[in-house]
N, C-alpha and C positions, 0 to 999 in steps of 0.2 A: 463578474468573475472574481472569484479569489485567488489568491496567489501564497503558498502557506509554505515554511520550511519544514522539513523531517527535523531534529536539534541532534539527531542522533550520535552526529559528530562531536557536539556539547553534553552529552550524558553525564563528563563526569563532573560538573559543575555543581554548583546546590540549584535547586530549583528555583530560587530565585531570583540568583545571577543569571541561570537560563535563560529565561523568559526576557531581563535586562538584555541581555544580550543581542537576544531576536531582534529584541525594538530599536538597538542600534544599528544594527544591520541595514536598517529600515521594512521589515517585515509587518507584514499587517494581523497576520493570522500564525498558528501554530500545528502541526499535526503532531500531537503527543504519541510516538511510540514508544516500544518499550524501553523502560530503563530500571533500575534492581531496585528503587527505595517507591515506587509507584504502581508500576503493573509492567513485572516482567515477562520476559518469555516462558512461557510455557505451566506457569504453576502461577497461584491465587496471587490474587494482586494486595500490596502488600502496604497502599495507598488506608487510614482509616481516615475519621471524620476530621483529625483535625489538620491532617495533610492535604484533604482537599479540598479544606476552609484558606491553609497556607498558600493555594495555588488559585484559588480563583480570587484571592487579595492581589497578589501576584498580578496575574494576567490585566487587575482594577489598576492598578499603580502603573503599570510601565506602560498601558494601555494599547494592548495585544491579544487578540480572541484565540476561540481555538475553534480552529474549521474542521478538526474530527480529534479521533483519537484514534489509535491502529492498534489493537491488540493481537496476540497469534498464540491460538491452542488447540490442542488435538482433540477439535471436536469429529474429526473423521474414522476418527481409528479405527479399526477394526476391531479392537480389542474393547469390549465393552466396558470394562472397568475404568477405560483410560478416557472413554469418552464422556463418562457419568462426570465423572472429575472436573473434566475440559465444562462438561456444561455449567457443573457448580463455578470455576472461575470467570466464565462467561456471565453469571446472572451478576454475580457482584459488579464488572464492567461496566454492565448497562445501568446498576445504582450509580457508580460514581460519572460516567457521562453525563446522566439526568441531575445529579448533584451540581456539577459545571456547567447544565444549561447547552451542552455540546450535541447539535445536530446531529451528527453524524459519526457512525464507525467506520472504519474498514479494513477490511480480514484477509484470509486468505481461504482457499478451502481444504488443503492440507490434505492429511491421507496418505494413502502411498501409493504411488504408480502401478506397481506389479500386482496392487491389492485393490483394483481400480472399482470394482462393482462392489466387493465389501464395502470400501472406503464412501463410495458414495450415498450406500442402503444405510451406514452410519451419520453419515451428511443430514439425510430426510428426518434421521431418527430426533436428531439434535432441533432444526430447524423446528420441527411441529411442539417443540417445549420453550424454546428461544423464540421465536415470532410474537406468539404474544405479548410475553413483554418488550420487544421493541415496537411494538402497535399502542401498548400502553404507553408507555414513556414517550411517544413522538419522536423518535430518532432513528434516520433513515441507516442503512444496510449498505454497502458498495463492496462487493467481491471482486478480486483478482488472482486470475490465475498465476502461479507461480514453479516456478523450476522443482519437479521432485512432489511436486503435490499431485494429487489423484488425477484432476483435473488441468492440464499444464499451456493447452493451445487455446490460443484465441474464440475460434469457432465453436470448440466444444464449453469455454468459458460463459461465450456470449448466451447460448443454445440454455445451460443449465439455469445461468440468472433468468432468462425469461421464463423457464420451467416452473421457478418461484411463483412467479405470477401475484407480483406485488408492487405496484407502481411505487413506492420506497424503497425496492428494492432491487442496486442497479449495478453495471460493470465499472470497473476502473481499468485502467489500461496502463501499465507499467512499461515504459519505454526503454529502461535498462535489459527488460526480457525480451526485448523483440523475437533474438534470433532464435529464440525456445518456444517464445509464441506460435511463430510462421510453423512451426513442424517440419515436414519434410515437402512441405507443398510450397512449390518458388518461386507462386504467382502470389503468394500470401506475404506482400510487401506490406510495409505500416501503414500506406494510404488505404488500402483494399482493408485491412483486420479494423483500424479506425469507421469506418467505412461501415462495413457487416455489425459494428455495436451500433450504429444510429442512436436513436431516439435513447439507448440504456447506456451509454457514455457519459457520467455524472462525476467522472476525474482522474486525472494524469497524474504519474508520478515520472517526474522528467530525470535522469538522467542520463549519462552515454555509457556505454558499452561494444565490446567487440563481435562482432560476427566468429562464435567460435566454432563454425563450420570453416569456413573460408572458401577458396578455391580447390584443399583437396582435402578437406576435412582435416587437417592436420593444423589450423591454427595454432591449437593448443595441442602440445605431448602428454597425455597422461599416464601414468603409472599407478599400477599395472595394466597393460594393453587391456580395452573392455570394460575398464571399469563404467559403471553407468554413474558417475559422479557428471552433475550439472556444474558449467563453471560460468560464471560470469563477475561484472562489476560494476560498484556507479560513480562514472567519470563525470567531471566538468564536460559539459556541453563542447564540443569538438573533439574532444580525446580520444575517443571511441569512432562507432562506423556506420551508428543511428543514422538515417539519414531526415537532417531537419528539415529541409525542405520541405519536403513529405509530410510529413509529422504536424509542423504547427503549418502550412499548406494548408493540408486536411482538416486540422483543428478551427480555422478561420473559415471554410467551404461549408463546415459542417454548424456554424454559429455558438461554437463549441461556449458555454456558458454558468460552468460548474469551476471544482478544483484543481488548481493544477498545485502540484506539491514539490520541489526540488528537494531532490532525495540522495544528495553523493555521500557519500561512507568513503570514497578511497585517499580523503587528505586531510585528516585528523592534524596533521601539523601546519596544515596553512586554512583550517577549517574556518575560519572569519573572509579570508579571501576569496573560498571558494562558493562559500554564500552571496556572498556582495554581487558576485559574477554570476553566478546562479536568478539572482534577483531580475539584476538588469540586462540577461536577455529573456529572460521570459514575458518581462514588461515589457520590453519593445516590442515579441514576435507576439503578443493577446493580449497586451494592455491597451493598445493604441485603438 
């Protein structure tokens, strides 16, 4: 198993003080998401040849791999223009992964909720132009569902990757989204949704978060009443209401044998700290 950090926290660093970084940490592996001088959100990645000549020197020296890369664009849209686009910064992606020798992406499926059968007939459309070349280039696919994306629960996450019907092509399981995962169904705990991925569970992205339903759905006050804004966050491991037990429980019952990614974003000012901690209980609950 690998054990990889998001750096996301370290973005503003140069990139190859990042990667130094990592390795003091004691980190083995890296999942590159987006950051503005490489491959940002949502527009072409802005990564050329000799930047990712500068990063796989990088990754050689501080002696640090990279267990994927996570890119995010609107290849769902509805709006065809927007998705022509999404596909053209998605082929260059999958150049520069194959340039770093990088296994694996992982995305998200994006789109829009309310625009859910557009969003997804745009999904198919992308996929049947993108497939090929990640068949050619050798580099496996890992989807998760995500808050506000077309696609948002568990079951329907799991249901669509196997629709792929590409043994490369598998789920991820975001632990921060649990309580967006489950839906409205309250037998749909993290054991039961880990569970229902089997066999297409190829990696975790671990952080904590709140239950922002609660006991009367009023966790969280939003303004204005109704808004359909998803809220969530990715805490250090205990901070939240994940329940871990459950979770790396499952992950061991199940010989869980992929990625796991520690992914917090909520502490940019103690961001070394909460790596370090992030490390060392993930090693203990699936390293041993």
């Amino acid at each position: 198993m690998k054990i990889a950090l998001d750096p996301y926290m370290f973005r503003a660093l140069p990139m190859d003080e990042m990667v130094r970084t990592v390795a003091e940490l004691g980190y083995e592996y890296i999942e590159l998401s987006p950051r503005a001088d490489f491959i940002p959100f949502f527009v072409h990645p802005r990564a050329d040849d000799e930047r990712v000549a500068a990063l796989k020197r990088s990754l050689r020296t501080h002696g640090v791999r990279l267990s994927s890369v996570l890119p995010l664009y609107r290849w769902s849209a509805p709006e065809e223009t927007e998705r022509q686009a999404a596909v053209r910064y998605w082929k260059r992606t999958i150049e520069i992964a194959a340039e770093l020798e990088c296994p694996l992406i992982n995305s998200e499926f994006n789109g829009r909720p309310e625009r859910a059968a557009e969003s997804e007939a745009a999904f198919w459309r992308s996929l049947e132009e993108l497939l090929p070349l990640f068949e050619r280039e050798g580099i496996a696919l890992n989807l998760e569902a995500h808050p506000d994306d077309f696609c948002e629960e568990n079951t329907a996450a799991v249901d669509l990757v196997r629709a792929i019907n590409r043994p490369w092509v598998n789920y991820l399981y975001c632990a921060p989204h649990t309580f967006h995962l489950s839906g409205a169904d309250p037998a749909a705990d993290v054991a039961a949704m880990l569970r229902y991925a089997g066999d297409k569970l190829r990696h975790v992205h671990i952080a904590d978060s709140f239950d922002h339903k609660g006991s009367s759905g009023l966790r969280y006050i939003l303004n204005p009443p109704g808004t359909p804004a998803r809220v969530h966050q990715h805490l250090d491991i205990g901070q939240g209401e994940v329940d871990w037990a459950a979770f790396f429980g499952t992950l061991r019952e199940l010989g869980f044998d992929g990625v796991a990614t520690a992914c917090v974003f909520a502490w940019e000012e103690r961001a070394r700290e909460s790596s370090a901690f992030m490390l060392d209980r993930i090693s203990t609950e699936l390293a041993g």
